[in-house]
N, C-alpha and C positions, 0 to 999 in steps of 0.2 A: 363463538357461535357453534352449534351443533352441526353434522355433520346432515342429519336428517332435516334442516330446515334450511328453507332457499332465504334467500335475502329479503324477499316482501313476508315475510314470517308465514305464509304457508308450509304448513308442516306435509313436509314430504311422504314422511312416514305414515302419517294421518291419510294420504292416498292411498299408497300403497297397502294399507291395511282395509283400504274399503276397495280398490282394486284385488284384492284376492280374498275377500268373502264373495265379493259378486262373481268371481270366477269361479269358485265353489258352488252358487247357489243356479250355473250355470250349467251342469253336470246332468248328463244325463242317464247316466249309471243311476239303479238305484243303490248301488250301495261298490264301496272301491276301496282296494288296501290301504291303509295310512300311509305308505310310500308311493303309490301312485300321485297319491292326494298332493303328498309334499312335493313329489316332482310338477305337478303345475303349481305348485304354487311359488316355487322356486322359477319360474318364469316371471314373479311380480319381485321376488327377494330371495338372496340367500342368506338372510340372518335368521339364525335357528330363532332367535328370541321372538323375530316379528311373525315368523313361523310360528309360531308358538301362541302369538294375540291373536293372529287370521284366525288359526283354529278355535281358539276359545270365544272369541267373538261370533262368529259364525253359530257357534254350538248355543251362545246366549239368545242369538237373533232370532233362533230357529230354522236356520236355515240348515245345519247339519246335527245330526247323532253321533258320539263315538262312542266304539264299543267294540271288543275283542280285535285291538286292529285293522278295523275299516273305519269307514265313517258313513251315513246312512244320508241321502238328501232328505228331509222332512217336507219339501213343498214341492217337489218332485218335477226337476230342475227345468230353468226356464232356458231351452234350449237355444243354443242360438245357430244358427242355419248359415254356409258358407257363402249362399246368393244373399241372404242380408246378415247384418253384423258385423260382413266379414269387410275390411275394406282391400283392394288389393293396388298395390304400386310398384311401377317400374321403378329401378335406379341402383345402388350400390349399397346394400344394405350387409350384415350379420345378423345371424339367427337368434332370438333370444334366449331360445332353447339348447340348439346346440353348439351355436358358435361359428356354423358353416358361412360361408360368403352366400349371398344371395343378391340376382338380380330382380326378382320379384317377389317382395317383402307382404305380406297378412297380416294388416291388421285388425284383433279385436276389437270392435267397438261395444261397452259397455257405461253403464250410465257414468261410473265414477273415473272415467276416462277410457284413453285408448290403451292394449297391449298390444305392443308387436314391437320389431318386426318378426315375423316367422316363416320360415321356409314351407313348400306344398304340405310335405310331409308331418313336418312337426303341428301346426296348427292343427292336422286334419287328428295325433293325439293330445294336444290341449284341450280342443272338444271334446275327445272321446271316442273317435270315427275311424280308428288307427285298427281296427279289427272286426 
């Protein structure tokens, strides 16, 4: 069995690849270096390959542009706001982001699941709100 699929044959990766175009098409930059890009997205995956599908996927959808090292949102993103979106929970969590301990985890809610958990900080640049 592959590593990427759970035992009821839901393809894992098949999430996680529509989890981080909708994270992309979530952006409210209009326009962010390729390595920013990759750093949320590496919040959904760290394989450069499915890295690699997010982006090209996304860029078919039309939901992103790329070009000289950034990547351009085309529907100019549907932002999602930390009073809704965001879900927030007590308890004993790690960052997805950075790996810190957290007792109070954020999570994203977006249609093709949830992302989190993430610490104050980290979520607020998942969003984009980090400056």
């Amino acid at each position: 069995m592959r590593r990427d699929r759970s035992p009821d044959g839901d393809s894992t990766r098949d999430r996680k690849r529509e989890l981080g175009i909708e994270l992309l098409a979530t952006l409210e930059e209009e326009s962010l270096p390729l390595p920013e890009a990759i750093d949320r997205i590496e919040t959904v995956t760290t394989s450069p390959a499915l890295t690699r599908e997010i982006l090209d996927a996304a860029r078919k959808r039309g939901v992103i542009d790329r070009e000289d090292g950034r990547i351009r949102t085309r529907r100019g993103g549907t932002a999602v706001s930390l009073d809704r979106g965001v879900t927030v929970r007590e308890g004993e969590f790690e960052c997805r982001r950075c790996g810190a301990s957290i007792s109070t985890g954020h999570f994203l809610e977006l249609d093709a699941g949830e992302l989190g958990p993430f610490g104050s900080s980290c979520i607020r640049t998942v969003l984009g709100r980090d400056g």
